[in-house]
C-alpha positions as CSV (number, residue, x, y, z in Angstrom):
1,X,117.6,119.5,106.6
2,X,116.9,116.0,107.9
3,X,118.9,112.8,108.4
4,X,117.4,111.7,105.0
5,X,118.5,114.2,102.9
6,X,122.4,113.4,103.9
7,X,122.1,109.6,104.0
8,X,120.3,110.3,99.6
9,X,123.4,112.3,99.6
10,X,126.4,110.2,100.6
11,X,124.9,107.4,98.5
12,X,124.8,109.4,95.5
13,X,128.4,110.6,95.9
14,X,130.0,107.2,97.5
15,X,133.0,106.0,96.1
16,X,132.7,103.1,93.3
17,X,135.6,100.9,93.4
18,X,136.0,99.6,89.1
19,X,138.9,97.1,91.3
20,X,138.9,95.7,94.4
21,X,141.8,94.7,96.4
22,X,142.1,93.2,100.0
23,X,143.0,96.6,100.7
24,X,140.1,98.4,99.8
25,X,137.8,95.8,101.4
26,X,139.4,95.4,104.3
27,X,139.1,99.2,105.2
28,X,135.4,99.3,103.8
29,X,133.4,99.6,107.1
30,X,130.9,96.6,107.7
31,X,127.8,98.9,106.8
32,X,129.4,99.5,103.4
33,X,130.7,96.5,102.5
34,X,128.0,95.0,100.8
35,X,127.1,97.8,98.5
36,X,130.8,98.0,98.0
37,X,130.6,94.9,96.6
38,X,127.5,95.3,94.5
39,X,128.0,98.7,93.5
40,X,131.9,96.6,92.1
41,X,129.8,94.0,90.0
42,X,127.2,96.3,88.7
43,X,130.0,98.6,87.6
44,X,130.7,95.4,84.9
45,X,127.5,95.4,83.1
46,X,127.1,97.7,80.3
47,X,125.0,100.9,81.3
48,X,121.3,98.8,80.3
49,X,122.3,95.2,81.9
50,X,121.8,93.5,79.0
51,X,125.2,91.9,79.5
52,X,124.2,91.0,83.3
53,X,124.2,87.2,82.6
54,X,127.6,86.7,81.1
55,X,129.0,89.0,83.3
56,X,128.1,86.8,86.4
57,X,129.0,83.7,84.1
58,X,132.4,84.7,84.6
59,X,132.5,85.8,88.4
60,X,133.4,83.6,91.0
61,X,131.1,81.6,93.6
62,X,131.1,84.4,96.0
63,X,130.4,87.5,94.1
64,X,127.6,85.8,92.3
65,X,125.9,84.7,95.5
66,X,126.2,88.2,96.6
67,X,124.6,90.0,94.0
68,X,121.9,87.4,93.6
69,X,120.8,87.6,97.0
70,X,121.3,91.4,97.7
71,X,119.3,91.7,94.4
72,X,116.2,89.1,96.2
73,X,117.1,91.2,98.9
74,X,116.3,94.8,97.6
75,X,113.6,93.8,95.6
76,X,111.1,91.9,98.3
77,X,112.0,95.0,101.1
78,X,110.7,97.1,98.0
79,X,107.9,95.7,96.8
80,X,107.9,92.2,98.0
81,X,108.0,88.4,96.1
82,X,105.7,89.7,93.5
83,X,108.2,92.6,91.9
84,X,111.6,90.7,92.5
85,X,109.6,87.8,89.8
86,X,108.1,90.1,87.9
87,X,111.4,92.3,87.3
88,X,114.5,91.1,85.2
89,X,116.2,90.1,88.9
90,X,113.7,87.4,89.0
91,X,115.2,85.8,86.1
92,X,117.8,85.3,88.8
93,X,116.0,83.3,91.2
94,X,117.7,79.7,90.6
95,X,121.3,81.6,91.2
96,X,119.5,83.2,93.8
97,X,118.3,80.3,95.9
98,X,122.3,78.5,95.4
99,X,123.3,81.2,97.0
100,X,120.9,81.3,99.9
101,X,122.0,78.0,100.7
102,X,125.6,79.1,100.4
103,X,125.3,81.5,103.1
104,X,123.6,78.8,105.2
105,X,119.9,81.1,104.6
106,X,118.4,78.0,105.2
107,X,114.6,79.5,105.8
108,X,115.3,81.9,103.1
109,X,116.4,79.1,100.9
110,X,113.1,77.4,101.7
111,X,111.0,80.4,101.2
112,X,112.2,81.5,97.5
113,X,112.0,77.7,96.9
114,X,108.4,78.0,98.2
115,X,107.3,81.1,96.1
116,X,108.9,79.4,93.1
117,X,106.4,77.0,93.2
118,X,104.0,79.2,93.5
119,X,105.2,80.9,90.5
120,X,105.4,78.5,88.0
121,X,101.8,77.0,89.0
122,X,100.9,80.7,87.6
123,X,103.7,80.9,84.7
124,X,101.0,81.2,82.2
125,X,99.2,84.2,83.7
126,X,102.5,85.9,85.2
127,X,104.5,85.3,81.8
128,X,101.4,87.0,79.6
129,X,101.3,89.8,81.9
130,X,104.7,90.1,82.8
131,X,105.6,90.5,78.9
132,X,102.8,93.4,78.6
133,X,105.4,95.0,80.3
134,X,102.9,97.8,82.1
135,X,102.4,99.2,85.2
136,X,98.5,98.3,85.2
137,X,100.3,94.9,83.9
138,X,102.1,94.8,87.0
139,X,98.8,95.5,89.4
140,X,97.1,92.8,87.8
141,X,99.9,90.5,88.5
142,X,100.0,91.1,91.9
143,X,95.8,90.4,92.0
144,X,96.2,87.1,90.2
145,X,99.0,85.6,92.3
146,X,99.2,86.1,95.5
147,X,102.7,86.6,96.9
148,X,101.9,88.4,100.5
149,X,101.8,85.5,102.6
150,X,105.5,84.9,101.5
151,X,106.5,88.6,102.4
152,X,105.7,88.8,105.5
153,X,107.4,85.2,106.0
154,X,110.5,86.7,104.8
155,X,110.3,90.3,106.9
156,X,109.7,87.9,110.1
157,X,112.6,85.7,109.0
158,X,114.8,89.1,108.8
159,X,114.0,90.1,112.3
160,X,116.4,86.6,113.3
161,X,119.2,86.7,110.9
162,X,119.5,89.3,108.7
163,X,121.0,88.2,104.7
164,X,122.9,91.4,105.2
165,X,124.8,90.1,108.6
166,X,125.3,86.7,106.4
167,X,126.4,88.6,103.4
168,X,129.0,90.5,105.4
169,X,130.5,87.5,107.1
170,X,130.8,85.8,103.9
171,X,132.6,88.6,102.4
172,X,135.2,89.2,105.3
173,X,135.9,85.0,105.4
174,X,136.3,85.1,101.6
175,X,138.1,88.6,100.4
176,X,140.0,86.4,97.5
177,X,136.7,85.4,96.4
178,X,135.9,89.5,95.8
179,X,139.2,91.3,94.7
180,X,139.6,91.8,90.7
């Protein structure tokens, strides 16, 4: 078996914390931290999500910034600018971009700020696909607004500083800001 197979494997099986305590995080290795974190917040939304916005309406400063821009994060390594709008996490965007400029993401801050503009020039066309709610829906999207230029913009401003290393230091300054 390769490497793969046991990396799938301890993520299935990692531990979720429903609580965090200074304790817990400070023994959580930096390469865990963050989904740590995520996997804490997540764990408050009801199984769908549907409660995803009041839950963060009641977290503090740091945990929201986290989750907002792990959550930009995932989705543009995954399928770049165009999924993380045209998915619920996009909805996020705003909370996103605070939090970018929390962290001192200054060129990612001006990126997402960049491809919002881009976005609501196209709201029309994006918002009547987007609520189609298709995977041929989701093609057409990506044809009709172009989002690529703005990908590769953010994978070359990840090869400098990493939102991960940012997320990570934020966390280990702020541990009040992340224990329940």
């Amino acid at each position: 078996m390769d490497n793969g197979f046991y990396w799938v494997s301890d993520f299935l099986n990692r531990k979720i914390h429903k609580t965090l305590t200074k304790k817990i995080l400070g023994g959580v290795n930096n390469d865990q931290l963050e989904q740590t974190v995520v996997d804490n917040i997540m764990n408050k939304f009801n199984k769908n999500f549907t409660t995803e916005y009041e839950v963060l309406s009641q977290l503090s400063k740091g945990r929201v910034l986290i989750y907002t821009s792990w959550c930009l994060e995932a989705e543009i390594n995954n399928g770049g600018f165009i999924q993380y709008f045209y998915n619920s996490t996009g909805e996020l965007a705003y909370l996103a971009l605070e939090g970018l400029e929390q962290l001192g993401a200054v060129e990612h801050a001006n990126l997402l700020r960049r491809a919002l503009v881009l976005l609501e020039l196209n709201e029309d066309t994006f918002e009547k696909l987007r609520s189609e709610n298709l995977i041929t829906s989701f093609v057409e999207a990506r044809q009709e607004v172009d989002f690529s230029s703005f990908d590769e913009e953010f994978y070359e401003l990840e090869k400098n500083q990493t939102l991960s290393e940012l997320r990570i230091n934020y966390i280990r300054q702020s541990l009040t800001e992340f224990v329940d």
